[in-house]
MARLUM-412591 format. One record per residue (C-alpha): x, y, z; residue in three letters. Coordinates in steps of 0.001 Angstrom, whole numbers, padded with zeros to 6 digits, always signed. Each point is the difference from the previous one (the first is absolute). Layout:
<bafis>
XYZALA...
</bafis>
This chain:
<bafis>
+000000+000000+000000UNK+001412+003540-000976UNK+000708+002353+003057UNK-002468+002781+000337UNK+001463+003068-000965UNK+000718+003131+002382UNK+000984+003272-001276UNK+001206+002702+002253UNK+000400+003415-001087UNK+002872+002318+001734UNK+003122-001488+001073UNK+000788+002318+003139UNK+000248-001899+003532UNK-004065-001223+000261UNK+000373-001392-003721UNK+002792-002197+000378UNK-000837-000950+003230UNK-003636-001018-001144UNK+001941-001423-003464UNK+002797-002562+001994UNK-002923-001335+002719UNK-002587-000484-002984UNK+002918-001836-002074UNK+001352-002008+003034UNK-003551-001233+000660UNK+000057-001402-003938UNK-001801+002454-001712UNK+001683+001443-003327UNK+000511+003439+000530UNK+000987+003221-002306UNK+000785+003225+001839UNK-000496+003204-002853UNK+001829+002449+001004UNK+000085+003774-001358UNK+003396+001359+000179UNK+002999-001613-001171UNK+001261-000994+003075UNK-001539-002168+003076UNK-000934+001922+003201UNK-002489+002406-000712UNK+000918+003326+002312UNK+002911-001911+000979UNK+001883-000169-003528UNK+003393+001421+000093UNK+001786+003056-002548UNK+003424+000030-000371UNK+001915+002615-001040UNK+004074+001088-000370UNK+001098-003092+002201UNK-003183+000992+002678UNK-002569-002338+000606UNK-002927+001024+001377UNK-003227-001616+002047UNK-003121+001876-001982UNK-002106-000600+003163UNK-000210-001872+003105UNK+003129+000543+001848UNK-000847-001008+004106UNK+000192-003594+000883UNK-002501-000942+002452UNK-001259-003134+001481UNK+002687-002734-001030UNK-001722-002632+001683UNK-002759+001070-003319UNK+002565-000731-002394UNK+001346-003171+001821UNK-003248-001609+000397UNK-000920+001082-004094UNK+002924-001689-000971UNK-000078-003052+002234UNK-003422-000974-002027UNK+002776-001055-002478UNK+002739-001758+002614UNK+002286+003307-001177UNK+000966+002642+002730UNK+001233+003657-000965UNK+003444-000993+000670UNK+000105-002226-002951UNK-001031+002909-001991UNK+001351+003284+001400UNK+002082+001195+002650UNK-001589+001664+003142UNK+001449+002756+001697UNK-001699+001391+003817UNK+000889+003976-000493UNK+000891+001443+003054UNK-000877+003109+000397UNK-002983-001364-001306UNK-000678+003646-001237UNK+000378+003681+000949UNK-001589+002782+000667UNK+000441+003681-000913UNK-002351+001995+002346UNK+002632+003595-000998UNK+003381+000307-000720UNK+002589-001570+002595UNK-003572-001336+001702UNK+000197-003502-001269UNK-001696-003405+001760UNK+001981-003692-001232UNK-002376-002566+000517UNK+001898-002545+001486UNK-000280-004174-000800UNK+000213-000931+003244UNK-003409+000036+001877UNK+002729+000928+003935UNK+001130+002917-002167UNK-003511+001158-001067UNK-001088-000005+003312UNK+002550+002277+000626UNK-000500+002233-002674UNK-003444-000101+001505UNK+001439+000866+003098UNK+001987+002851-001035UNK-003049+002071-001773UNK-002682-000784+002898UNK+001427-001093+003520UNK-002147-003077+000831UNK-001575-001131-003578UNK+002536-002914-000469UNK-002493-002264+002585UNK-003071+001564-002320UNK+001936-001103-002959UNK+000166-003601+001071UNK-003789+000112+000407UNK-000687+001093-003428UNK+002390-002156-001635UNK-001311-003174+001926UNK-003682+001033-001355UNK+001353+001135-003557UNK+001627-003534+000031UNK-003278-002045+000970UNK-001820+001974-002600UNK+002620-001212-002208UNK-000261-003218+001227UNK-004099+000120-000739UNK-000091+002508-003044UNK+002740-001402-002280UNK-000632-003741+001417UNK-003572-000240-001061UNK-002161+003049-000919UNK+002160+000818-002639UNK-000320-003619-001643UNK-003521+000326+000175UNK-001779+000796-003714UNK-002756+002517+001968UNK-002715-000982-002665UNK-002556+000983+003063UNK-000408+001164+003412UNK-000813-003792+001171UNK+003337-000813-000285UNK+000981+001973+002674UNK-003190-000786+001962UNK+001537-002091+002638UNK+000367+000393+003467UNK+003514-000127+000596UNK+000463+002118-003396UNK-002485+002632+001364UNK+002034-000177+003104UNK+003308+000236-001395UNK-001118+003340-002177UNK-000610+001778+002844UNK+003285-001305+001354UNK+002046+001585-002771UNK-001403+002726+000197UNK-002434+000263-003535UNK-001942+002758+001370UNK+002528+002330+001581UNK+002179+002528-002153UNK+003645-000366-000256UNK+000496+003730+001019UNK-001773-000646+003485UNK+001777-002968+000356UNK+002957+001139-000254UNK-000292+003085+002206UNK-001311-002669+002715UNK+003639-001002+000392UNK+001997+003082-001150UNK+000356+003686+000478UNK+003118+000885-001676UNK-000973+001433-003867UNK+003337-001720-001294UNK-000801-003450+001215UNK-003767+000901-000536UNK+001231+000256-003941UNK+002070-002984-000138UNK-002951-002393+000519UNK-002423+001753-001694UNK+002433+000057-003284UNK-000872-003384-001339UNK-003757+000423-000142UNK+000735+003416-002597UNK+000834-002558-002252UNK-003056-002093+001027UNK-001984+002336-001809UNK-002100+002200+002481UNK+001084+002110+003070UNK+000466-001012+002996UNK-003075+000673+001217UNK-001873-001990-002198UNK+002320-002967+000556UNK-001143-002871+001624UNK+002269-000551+002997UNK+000257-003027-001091UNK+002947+000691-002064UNK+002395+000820+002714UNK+001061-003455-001114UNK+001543+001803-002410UNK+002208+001236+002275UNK+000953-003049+001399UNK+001002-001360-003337UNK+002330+003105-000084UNK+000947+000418+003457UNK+000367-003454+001060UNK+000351-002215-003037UNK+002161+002354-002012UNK+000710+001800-002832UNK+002015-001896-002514UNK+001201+000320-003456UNK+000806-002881-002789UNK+003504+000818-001562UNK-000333+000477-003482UNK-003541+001954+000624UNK-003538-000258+000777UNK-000226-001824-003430UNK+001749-002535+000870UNK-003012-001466+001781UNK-001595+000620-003281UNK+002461-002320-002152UNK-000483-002165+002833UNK-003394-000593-000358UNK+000108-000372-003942UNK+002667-002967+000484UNK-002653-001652+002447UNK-002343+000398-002413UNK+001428-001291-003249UNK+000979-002126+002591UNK-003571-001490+000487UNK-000775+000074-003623UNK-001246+003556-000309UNK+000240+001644-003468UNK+000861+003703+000489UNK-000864+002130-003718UNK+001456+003440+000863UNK-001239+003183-002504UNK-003573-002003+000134UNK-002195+002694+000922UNK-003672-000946+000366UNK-002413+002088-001855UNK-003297-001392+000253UNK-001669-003077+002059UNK-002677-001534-002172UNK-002571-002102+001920UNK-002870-002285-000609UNK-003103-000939+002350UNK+002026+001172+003167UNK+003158-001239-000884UNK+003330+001234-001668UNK-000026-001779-003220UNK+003181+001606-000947UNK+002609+003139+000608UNK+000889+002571-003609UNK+003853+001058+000662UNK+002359+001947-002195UNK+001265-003347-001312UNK-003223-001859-000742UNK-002897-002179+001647UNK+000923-001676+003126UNK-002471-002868+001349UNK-000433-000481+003436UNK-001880-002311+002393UNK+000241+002505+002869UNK+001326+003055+000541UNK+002149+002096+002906UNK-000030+002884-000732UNK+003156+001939+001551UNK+000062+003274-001508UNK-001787+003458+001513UNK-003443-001353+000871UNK-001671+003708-001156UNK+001518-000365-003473UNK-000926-004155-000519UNK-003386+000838+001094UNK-000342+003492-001776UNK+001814-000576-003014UNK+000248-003714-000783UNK-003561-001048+001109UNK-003205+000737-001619UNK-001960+001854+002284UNK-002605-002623+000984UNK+002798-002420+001220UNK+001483+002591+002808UNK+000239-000246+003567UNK-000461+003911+000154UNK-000664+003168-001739UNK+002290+002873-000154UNK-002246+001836+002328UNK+001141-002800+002350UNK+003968+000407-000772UNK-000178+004412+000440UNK-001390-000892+003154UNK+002968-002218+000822UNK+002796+001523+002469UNK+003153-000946-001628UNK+003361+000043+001201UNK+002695+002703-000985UNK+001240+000456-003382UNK+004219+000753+000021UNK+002294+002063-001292UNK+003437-001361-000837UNK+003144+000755-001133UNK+003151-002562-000577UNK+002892+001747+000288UNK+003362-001191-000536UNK+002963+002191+001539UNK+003775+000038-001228UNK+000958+000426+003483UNK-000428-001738+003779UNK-002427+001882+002037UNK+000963-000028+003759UNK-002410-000432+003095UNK-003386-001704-001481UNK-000830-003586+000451UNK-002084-002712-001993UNK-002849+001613+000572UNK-000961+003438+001026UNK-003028+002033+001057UNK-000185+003892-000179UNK-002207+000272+002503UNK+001094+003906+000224UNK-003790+001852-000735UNK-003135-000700+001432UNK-001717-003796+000065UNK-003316+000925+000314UNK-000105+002542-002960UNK+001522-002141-002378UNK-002501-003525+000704UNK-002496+002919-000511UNK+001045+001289-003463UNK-000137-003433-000956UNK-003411-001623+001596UNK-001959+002875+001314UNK+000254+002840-002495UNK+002119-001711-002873UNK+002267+002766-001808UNK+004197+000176-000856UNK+001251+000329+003981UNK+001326+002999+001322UNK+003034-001194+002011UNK+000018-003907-000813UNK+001206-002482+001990UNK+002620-001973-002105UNK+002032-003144+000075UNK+003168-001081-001040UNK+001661-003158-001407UNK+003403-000503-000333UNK+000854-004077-000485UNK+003776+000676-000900UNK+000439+000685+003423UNK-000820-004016+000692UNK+000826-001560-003832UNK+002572+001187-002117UNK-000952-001826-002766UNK-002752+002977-000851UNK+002478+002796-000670UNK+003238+000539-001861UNK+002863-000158+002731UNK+000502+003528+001793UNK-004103+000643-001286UNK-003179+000437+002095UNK-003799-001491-000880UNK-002112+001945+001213UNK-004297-000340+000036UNK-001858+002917+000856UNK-004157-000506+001158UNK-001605+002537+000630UNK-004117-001286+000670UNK-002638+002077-001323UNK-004306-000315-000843UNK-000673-002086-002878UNK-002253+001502-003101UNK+002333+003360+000231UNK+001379+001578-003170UNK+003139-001007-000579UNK+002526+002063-002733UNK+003554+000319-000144UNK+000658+003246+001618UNK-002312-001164+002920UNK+002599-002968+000161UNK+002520+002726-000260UNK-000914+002363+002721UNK-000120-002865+002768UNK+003251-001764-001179UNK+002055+003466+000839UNK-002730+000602+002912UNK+001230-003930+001324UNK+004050+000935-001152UNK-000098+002891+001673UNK-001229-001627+003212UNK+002426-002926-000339UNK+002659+002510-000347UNK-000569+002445+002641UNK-000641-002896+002543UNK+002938-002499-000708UNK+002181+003264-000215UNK+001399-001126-003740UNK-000653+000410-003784UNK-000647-002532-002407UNK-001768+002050-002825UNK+003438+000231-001855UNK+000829-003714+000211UNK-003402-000882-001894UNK+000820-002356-002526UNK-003302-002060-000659UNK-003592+001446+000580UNK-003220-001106-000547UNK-003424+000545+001841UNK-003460-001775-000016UNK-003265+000698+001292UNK-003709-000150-000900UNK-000212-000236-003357UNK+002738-002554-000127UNK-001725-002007+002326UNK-003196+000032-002151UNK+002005-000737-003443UNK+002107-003001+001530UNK-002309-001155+002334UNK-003539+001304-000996UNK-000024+001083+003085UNK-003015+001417+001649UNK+000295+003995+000689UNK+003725-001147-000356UNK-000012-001118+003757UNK+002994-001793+000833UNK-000690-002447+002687UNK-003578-001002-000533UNK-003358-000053+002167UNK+000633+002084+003149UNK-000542-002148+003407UNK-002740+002029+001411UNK-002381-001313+002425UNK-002369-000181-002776UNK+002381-001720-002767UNK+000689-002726+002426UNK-000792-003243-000749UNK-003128-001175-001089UNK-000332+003651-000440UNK+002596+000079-002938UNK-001013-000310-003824UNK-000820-004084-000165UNK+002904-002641-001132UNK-003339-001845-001772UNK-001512+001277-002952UNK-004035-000282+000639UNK-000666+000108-003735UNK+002812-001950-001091UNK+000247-003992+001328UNK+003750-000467-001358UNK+001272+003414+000926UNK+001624+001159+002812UNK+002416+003257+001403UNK+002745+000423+002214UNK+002914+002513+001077UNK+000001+003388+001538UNK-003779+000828-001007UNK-001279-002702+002258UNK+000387-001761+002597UNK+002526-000328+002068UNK+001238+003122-001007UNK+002519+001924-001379UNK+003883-000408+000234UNK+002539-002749-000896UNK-000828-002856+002172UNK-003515+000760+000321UNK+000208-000445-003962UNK+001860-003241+000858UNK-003019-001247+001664UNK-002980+000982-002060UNK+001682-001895-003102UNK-000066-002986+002407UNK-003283+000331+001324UNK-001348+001014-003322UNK+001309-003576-001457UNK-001505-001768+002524UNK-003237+001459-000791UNK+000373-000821-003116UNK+000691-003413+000654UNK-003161-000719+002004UNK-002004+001471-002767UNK+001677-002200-002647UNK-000086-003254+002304UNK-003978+000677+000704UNK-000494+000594-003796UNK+001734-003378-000937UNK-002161-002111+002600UNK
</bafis>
């Protein structure tokens, strides 16, 4: 009998995931990917002996990638090299006013210590809560597929959500335990990225700080697509047949099912479908309009998570002081997380991070040369032209400058920048967000845009526009929990 045949369209972290488990379990599988390289936002440009990550560049939750590739008897190790950063990351509150976020959990508590006499005991508390939600949140809601409410209606469940916290804000959280503004900023900076402020963060996602407090901030030598190239070799590994420049234009279907996918090379048939590109564009633009999950009322209602603006730079010259990673944290929180949620425009005085992986791994810069990855987060949807990308590169320079007490601007050798509508023409990207769905109270869950198509049997989504959520091992996990969906469906269809 011929194997049933899955397609999966997008090759970033949910699509290969979803690809290798759906392949290992003896399905034959085709992953069409866009672009002409695997990865999706985490494709790689390289330039003048620099090589640069395009996207993702923390890494967060090891035990995530470690379990992922266990489902294959493989471990990272036999794939990439692992490095614990320590300083895990700075932070730039002013110039020579600097906080080095130590690896070691003794010389946290004394950095603790240091800013607010007595909050080293209140940091064990938190940490031993932001550890059991950990425990509960990334051991089993997160592998749940949230197709309804009754999955979660179960006593111990309903017990456990109030026990990490799903109805209290972050922000009040936080200031339970902590006075200090500094320390106040370093756990609230994860969530920023989450995709909402503080205040409408679940507290839940101080785990999020135990994954970088406690568990670490590491980096793969070679880059962050390293994991990427791993996950292709596990893949063609299992069988998995990877067609890069294979965009998908149009899915045709027939009595509720996909009958087959239109791409820029020709008719591809498919059995079932995974669909792991933005869930806004596969349902707006390659759908017909009675077989979508939602209108586009529905999606401008949606609160997404920030859009980016980014420049790789590559420097002639050594830059002294900075670390891995680095946080200008030097103008005001609050304002910023509002220019991008509350009252979306170009910030005033952004908040703005800084990458620089040649401080770890020389192999991504010419010897005596610097890589460097500016981020500066801002409101998706905004306007984006090239002297707007302009104004806040020598806005961020200047900064940079003025703060590390050094100039760089003449040792400039490669530049490029990216933002919105690069986001949309790589990655169809919805208002050109960057990270996905944002984790509000109200986007959690069940309460996320569904993994199951209800007018579609053999169709189903995953990555950063549903659940779990956005980010690189979340994105790990919906492929896998997307394929074992799909499995369930195809097993109960074949009996």
């Amino acid at each position: 009998m011929e194997k049933q045949h899955i397609v999966v369209i997008g090759s970033g972290f949910a699509g290969l995931s979803a690809a290798s488990v759906l392949a290992k379990a003896g399905y034959r599988v085709t992953l069409l990917e866009k672009n002409d390289q695997a990865g999706g936002r985490a494709r790689v440009w390289e330039q003048d002996g620099f090589k640069f990550d395009m996207g993702p560049s923390w890494y967060w939750m090891p035990d995530v990638f470690e379990n992922y590739f266990a489902l294959f008897g493989k471990k990272t190790a036999d794939f990439y090299d692992l490095k614990r950063l320590d300083p895990g990351y700075q932070i730039y509150f002013g110039k020579d006013d600097l906080m080095e976020v130590p690896a070691s959990l003794e010389k946290l508590g004394q950095l603790f210590e240091r800013e607010e006499p007595g909050s080293s005991k209140n940091l064990k508390e938190f940490l031993k809560q932001a550890a059991y939600k950990y425990k509960v949140g990334m051991g089993e809601y997160v592998f749940r597929p949230s197709h309804s409410i009754t999955e979660f209606i179960d006593f111990r469940l309903i017990k456990e959500s109030f026990r990490i916290q799903m109805l209290t804000s972050m922000s009040k959280h936080v200031r339970k335990y902590f006075k200090n503004p500094k320390l106040i900023k370093l756990l609230e900076f994860p969530v920023l990225f989450l995709g909402a402020t503080p205040q409408n963060t679940p507290a839940m996602y101080s785990m999020m700080n135990y994954a970088d407090l406690a568990l670490g901030t590491w980096y793969p030598m070679g880059g962050m697509h390293e994991i990427v190239k791993a996950m292709v070799k596990t893949a063609q590994g299992q069988g998995v047949e990877i067609k890069l420049n294979h965009e998908v234009l149009k899915i045709e279907t027939e009595n509720g099912k996909v009958k087959y996918l239109i791409t820029n090379k020709g008719i591809v048939n498919a059995d079932f479908v995974i669909a792991g590109a933005d869930y806004e564009h596969v349902e707006q633009a390659l759908l017909d309009k009675a077989d979508r999950n939602y209108d586009q009322k529905y999606w401008e209602s949606r609160t997404m998570s920030p859009s980016s603006l980014l420049f790789y730079i590559g420097l002639n010259k050594k830059v002294e002081g900075i670390q891995h990673h680095n946080l200008f944290f030097d103008e005001d929180f609050e304002l910023h997380a509002e220019e991008i949620y509350t009252n979306p425009k170009w910030p005033q005085k952004p908040l703005f991070y800084v990458s620089c992986t040649s401080k770890t791994d020389t192999s991504v810069a010419p010897e005596g040369c610097e890589n460097l990855f500016f981020l500066m987060p801002v409101a998706p949807g905004l306007k984006d032209d090239e002297a707007t990308r302009e104004h806040y590169f020598n806005l961020m320079l200047d900064r940079f400058e003025r703060i590390t007490a050094q100039t760089i601007r003449d040792a400039i050798v490669v530049k490029r920048s990216y933002a919105h509508r690069d986001f949309v023409a790589d990655y169809h990207s919805f208002k050109g967000n960057a990270y996905g769905l944002a984790n509000t109270l109200r986007q959690t869950a069940f309460f996320k845009p569904g993994m199951k198509s209800k007018k579609i049997k053999n169709l189903l989504f995953t990555g950063q526009l549903t659940v779990p959520g956005p980010g690189v091992p979340p994105s790990l996990i919906s492929g896998q929990v997307a394929a074992q969906e799909a499995i369930k469906l195809l097993v109960k269809e074949a009996s």
